[in-house]
N, C-alpha and C positions, 0 to 999 in steps of 0.2 A: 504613595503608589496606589495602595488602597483608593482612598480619594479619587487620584484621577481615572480609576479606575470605573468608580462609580459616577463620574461626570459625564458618562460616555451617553450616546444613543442605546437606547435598548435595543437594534439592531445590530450594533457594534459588540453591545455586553454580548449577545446572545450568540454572535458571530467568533468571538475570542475565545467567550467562555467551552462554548461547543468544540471549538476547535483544536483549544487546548485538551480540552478530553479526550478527544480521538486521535490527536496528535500522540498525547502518553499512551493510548489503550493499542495502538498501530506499535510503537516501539518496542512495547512490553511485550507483542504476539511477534515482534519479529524479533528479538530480541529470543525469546521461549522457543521461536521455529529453527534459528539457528544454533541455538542449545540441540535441540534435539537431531537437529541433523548431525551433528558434531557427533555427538553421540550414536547414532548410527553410523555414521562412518568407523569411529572408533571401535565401536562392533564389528564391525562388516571385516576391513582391516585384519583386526584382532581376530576371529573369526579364520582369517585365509593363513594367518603367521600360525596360531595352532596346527593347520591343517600342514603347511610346513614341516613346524617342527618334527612333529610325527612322522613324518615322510624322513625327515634325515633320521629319529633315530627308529626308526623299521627299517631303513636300510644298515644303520647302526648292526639293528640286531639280527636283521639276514645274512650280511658278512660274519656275523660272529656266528655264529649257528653254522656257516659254510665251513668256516676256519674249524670251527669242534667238531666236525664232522670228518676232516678230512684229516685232522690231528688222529683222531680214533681209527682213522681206516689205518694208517699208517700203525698206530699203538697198537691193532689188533693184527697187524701181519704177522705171521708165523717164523719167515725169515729175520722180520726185526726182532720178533723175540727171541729168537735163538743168538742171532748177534749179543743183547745183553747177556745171556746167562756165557758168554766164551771167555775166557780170562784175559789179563790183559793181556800176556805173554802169545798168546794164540792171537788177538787183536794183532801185536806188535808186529807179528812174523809174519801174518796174515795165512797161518794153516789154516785157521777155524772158518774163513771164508771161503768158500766156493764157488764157483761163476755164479748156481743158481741161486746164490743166496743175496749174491750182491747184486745180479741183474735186478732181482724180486725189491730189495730194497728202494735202489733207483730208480724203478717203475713208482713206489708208492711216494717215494722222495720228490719227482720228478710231478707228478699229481699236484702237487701242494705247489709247485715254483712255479707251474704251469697258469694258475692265477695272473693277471695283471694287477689287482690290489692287494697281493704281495710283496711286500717291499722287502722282507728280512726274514732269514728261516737260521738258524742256528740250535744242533743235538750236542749236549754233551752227555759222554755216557762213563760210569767208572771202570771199567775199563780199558778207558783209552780212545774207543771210537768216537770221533767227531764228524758232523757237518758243517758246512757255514755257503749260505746262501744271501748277496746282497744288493740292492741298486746302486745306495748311494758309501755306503758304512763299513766300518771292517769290526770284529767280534770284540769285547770285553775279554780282559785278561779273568779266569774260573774264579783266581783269589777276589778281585772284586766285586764280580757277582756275588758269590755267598757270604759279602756280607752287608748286604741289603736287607733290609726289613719285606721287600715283597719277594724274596729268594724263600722267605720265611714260611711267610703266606702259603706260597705254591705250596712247600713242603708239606704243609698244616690240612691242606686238601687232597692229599695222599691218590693223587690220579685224575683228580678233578682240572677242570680249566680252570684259571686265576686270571683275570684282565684288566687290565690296567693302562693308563694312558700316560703319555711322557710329553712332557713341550719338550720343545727343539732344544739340545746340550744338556738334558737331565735326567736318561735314561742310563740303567745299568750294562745294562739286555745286548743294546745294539752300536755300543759305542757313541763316537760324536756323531748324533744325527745329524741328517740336513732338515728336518723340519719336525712334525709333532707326530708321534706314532700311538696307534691304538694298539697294545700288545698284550697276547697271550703267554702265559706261562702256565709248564704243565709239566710235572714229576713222569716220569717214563718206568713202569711198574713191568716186574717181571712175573707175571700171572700165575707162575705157578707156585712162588714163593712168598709170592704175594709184597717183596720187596724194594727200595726204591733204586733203583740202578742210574740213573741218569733224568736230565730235563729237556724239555723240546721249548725252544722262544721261536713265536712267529709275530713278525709286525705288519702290520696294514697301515700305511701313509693315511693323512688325514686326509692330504691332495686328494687325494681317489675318493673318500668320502662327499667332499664340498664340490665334484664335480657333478654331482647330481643335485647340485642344489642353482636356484636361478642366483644370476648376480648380477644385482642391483643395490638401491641406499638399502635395504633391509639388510641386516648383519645376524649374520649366525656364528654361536659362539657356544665351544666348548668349555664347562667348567670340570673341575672335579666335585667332590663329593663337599668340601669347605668354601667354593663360590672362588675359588682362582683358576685364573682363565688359562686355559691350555691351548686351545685351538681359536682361529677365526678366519671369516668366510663372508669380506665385506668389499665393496667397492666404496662405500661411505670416506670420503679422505678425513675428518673428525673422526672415525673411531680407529681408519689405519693408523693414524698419528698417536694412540695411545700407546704407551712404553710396555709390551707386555712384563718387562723384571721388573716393574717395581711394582708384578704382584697385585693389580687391580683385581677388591675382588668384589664377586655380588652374592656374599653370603650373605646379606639383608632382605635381597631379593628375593632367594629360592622359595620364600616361604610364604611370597607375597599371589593373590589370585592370577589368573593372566587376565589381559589387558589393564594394564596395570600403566598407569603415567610416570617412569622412576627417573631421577636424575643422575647422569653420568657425562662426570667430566667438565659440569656446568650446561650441559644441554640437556633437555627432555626429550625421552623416548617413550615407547609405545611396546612394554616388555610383555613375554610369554614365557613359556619355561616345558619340556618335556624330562625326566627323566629317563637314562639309560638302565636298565633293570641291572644289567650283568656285571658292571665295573662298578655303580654305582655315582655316574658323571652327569651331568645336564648338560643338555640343547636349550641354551641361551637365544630369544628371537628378538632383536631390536629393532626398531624402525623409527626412525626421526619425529617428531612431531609435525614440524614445518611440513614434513615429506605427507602426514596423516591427513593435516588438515589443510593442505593443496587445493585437494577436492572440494571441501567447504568454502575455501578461500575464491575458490572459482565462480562459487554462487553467489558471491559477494553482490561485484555489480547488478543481476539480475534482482537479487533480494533489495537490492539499494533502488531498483528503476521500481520496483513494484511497490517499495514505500513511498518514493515520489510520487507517484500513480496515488496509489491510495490518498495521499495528504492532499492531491489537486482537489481530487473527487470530492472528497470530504469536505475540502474550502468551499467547491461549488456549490455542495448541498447543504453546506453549514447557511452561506447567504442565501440560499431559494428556504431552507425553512425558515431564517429571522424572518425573512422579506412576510413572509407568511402573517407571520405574528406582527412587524412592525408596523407594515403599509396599513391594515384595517386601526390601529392604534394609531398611526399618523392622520387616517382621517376624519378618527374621533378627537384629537386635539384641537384639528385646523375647524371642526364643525362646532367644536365649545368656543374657540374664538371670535368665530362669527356669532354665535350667542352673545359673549362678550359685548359684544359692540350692534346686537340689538335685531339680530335676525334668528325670529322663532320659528321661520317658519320650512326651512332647508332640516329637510328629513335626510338621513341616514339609511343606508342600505347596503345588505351584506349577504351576500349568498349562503354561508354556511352559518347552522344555528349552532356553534359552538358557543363558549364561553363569551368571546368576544361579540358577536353575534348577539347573543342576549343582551352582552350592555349596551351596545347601540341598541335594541328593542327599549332595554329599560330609558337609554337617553331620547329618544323618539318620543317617551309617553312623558318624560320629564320635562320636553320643549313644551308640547303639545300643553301640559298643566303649568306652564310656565308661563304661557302665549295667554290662557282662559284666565290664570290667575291675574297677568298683566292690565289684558283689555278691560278685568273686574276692575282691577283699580284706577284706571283710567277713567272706566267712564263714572267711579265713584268720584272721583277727583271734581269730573266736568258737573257733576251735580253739584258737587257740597260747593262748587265754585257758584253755578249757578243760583244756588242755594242761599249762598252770601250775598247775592246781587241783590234777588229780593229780599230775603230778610234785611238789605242796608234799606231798600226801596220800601219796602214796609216799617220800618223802624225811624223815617225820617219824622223827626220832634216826638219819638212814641209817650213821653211822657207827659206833651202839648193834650194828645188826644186821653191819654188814661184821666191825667184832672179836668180835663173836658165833660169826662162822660161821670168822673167822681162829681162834680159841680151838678150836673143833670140830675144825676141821683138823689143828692141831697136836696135840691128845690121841688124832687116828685116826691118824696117824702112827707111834704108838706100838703100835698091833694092826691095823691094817688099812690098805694101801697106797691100794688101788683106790676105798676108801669114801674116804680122803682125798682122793684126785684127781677124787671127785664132788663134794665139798664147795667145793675151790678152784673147777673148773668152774661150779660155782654161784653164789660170789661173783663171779670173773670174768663173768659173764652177767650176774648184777644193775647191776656198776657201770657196762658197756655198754650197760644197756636205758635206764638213768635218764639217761646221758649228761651228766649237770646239768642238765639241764629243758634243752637245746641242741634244738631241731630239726633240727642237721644234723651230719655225722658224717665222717671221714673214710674212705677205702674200705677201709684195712688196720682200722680199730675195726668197722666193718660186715662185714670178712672174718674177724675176729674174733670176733665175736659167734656167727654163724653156724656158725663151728667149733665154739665151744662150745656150744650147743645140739645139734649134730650129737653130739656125744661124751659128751655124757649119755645122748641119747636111742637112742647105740648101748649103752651100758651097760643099757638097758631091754630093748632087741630083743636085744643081741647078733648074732648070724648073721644073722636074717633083718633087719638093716638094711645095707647098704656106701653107703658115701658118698665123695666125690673132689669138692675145692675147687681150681679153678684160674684164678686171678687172676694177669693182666699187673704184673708188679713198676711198668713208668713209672705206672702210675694209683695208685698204693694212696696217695697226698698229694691227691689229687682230693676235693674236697668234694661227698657227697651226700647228701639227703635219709634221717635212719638210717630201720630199718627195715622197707625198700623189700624186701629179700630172706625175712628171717626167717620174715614172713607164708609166703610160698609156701612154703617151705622146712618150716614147720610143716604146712599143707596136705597137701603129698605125703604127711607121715609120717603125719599122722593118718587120711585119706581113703585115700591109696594102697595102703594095707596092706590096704584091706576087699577080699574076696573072692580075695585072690591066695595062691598056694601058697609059691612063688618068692621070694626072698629080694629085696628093697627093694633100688634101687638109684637113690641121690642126687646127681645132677651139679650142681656150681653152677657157671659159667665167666663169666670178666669181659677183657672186650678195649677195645683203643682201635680205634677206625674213622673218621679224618679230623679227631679232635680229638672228637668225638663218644663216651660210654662205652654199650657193650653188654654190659648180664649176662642169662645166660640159666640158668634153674632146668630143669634133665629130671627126670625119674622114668619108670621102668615099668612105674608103678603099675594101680590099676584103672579109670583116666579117668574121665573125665567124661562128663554123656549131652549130646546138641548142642544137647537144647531147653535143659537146665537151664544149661547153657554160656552161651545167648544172654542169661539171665534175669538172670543174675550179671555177664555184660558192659554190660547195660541199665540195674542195679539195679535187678530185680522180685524179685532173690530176697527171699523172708521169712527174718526170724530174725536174730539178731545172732552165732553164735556159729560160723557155718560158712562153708564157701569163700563165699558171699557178704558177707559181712561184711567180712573181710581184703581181699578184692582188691576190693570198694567203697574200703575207707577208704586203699588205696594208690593207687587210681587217680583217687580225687577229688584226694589231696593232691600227686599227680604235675599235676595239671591243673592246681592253684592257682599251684604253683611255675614250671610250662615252658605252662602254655595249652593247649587242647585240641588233638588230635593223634593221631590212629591209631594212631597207631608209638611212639608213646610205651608201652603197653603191647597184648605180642598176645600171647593165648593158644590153643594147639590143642591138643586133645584128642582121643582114639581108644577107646572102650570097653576094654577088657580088655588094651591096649598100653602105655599113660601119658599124661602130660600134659609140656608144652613148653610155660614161659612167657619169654618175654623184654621186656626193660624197655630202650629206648633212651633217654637223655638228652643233648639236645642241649648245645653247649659253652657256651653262652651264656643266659642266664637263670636261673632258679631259683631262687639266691643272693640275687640282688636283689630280688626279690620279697620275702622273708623278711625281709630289711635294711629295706626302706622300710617295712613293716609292723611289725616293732620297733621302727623308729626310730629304726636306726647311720647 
């Protein structure tokens, strides 16, 4: 995979690569956006069920507050309390009552029934007097009542209210209910004895409770104080379908924060919780998940179109920035190709100077020294080729002519010294000019050559030529380009001679400077003029046979070998004073040049 992965276009890598990145960084931010909406929502939600809750139990505890109130109006009547202190026998007979006593009671009685979330009112008192008020239910037999653990209770708060909640068929208080009752219980004290005479039960139906609550999938549910459910207030068919007798309970819950995720029943809700202060029960608030994240659920496709969205986008501008990067890289390949196959001279051009940018600058100047380097060796080639011609053309029978002139020499030895020491001079010259068709020469064959040209051509002039060769012994094993000197060295004698009286005089000196060779040619001859000087350093001179010729054909082949260069040769010249030519060669180069071009 790898592999083919890297066989690709680099507009392809950079296309995939790129894309796959933003592909994961798009997922991951929508992925986190719909985290966090989820969680807002579950807030928000969460949020409104608290606000709920409360609402049911403040109406909880406004009812109860109505109900204590109206319990006390009644417990503080003056006609009820004289009713308890009457015996029963005065109860029985009904001497002890009065019209105004009994009016006054069912005035306060009648207070309390007169509620619609009243469902159940029942006094028992010892001596006999009872009430009983009911919608659905008829009274407990006394014996069963007291003997109840909250019969107890009430007793234990000596006038206080006791409240307590009963699911449907589990109360003492009110018989078989028909559904789940919130109920009060309260000992009935005879104020001035301070003693317990009888109890007062009032119940309040849950129905009337949960009628103030919206109904919808969010489920309200009454616990007691151990998390078993007494009441509920759902339209949800999942939590109707729950069995309330077997007792489900959410004591694990109570303790948990709200908005809370709990499972019941095998499905997940969205739980809250109020406590009731007075009875010690909970408002249970559940709300479906599914039902929660609805909401979120809805944002789904839009969040799904704005990933599409995004991933187009990102395709698009994945391929416009390869393209960026690739197209200038494509057409630096296609431009090495035509190098390849021999074209230096198709330039490169790129608007922007970024990275890429510069390597086409730097490939521009690498043609451009690739083209200068070429044409050098071209036209080195065309020479050393030409080079061969004559030297085959000069060399035809060379060995006919050297015992020619060896033969010469020896029969002028016999009558003439000086004509003999012209003759050896001569072949010594020739076998240093041909060199074997060599290009290059070493310093003592090149210092040698030089002398003997010098000592012919003083045998010509006599007096009016002197000449002086001084050459550093460490260089004379130095390989250079032959010659390099002879040229000038012919120069001076031929040109410098014209117009001077004065006797010729020929310096040739050779030094090392840093590993670097410096020879320098003087004469005091009759110089040069400084136009025709410039013409001959340009190559505008005409003519093949004079100082323009020689010092062309030395300082093109100086150029081929070490590269163009100022200092490689400099000439001054002074009218009527001489000429000063010197030749630097650096230590490195030249040799090679030659060698790759032959082909060692």
């Amino acid at each position: 995979m790898k592999k083919r992965f890297m066989n690709l276009s680099l507009r392809n890598k950079i296309t995939v690569l790129n894309f796959f990145i933003i592909f994961l960084v798009t997922i991951l931010l929508t992925a986190n956006f719909y985290h966090i909406y989820k969680e807002n929502v579950i807030h928000e939600i969460g949020s409104f069920q608290v606000k709920n809750a409360s609402f049911v139990r403040n109406n909880i505890d406004l009812l109860e507050t109505n109900v204590e109130a109206l319990s006390t109006n009644l417990f503080l009547n003056q006609s009820f309390q004289n009713m308890l202190r009457l015996s029963p026998k005065q109860v029985a007979d009904g001497a002890g009552l009065n019209e105004n006593m009994e009016e006054s009671i069912n005035l306060a009685i009648n207070t309390l029934v007169s509620n619609d979330y009243i469902s159940y009112i029942a006094i028992y008192t010892k001596n006999g007097f009872s009430f009983y008020y009911s919608k659905y239910n008829k009274p407990n037999a006394l014996s069963r009542i007291r003997g109840s653990a909250d019969y107890q209770k009430m007793l234990s708060r000596i006038g206080e209210p006791y409240w307590t909640t009963y699911s449907e068929g589990s109360g003492y208080f009110a018989g078989d209910q028909s559904g789940p009752k919130l109920t009060m219980l309260r000992s009935l004290l005879d104020l001035n004895r301070y003693t317990v005479q009888g109890f007062l039960v009032i119940c309040i139906d849950w129905n009337t409770v949960w009628s103030y609550v919206p109904h919808d999938e969010n489920a309200y549910i009454l616990t007691d104080g151990a998390g078993r459910i007494l009441s509920m207030n759902t339209d949800y068919e999942p939590l109707k379908r729950l069995d309330l007798k077997k007792n489900v309970s959410f004591a694990d819950y109570l303790s948990l924060p709200d908005k809370t995720v709990v499972p019941v029943d095998g499905e997940e809700y969205l739980y809250t919780g109020s406590k009731v202060f007075t009875d010690n029960s909970n408002v249970v608030s559940l709300m479906p998940m599914k039902t929660v994240m609805s909401a979120a659920t809805d944002k789904a496709p839009s969040l799904l179109l704005s990933l599409l969205v995004c991933l187009a986008f990102s395709f698009i501008a994945t391929l416009f920035t390869s393209s960026l990067v690739s197209k200038p890289l494509k057409k630096l390949v296609l431009a090495i190709r035509a190098v390849k196959k021999g074209d230096f001279v198709n330039k490169l051009h790129f608007v922007y100077h970024d990275e890429i940018g510069v390597l086409g600058e730097e490939y521009n100047k690498m043609t451009t020294e690739l083209n200068r380097l070429f044409n050098r060796v071209l036209q080195l080639e065309i020479r050393n080729r030409e080079s061969e011609i004559k030297t085959l053309q000069a060399q035809i029978n060379p060995h006919f002519l050297y015992n020619t002139l060896d033969s010469i020499y020896i029969r002028a030895l016999k009558f003439d010294r000086d004509t003999a020491d012209m003759i050896y001079t001569l072949s010594r010259l020739m076998r240093l000019t041909l060199n074997r068709g060599s290009e290059w020469s070493r310093v003592e064959d090149e210092k040698e050559l030089v002398g003997s040209y010098l000592a012919l051509q003083k045998v010509r002039f006599k007096d009016r030529l002197q000449y002086q060769i001084e050459i550093d012994p460490e260089m004379l094993r130095r390989k250079i380009p032959k010659l390099i000197l002879q040229p000038f060295v012919e120069n001076a004698i031929v040109h410098g001679l014209d117009s001077i009286q004065r006797p010729l005089a020929v310096r040739v000196t050779g030094e090392l400077r840093g590993g670097a060779i410096r020879f320098t040619v003087r004469d005091n001859g009759c110089g040069i003029d400084p136009g025709r000087l410039g013409r001959i350093l340009r190559g505008d001179e005409p003519g093949k046979e004079g100082h323009g010729f020689a010092i062309r054909n030395v300082k093109e082949r100086l150029e081929l070998y070490y590269g163009k260069s100022d200092v490689l040769l400099h000439i001054t010249s002074c009218l009527g004073q001489g000429t000063a030519v010197s030749i630097n060669l650096p230590e490195r180069g030249g040799e090679n040049v030659s060698a790759f071009n032959s082909g060692r």
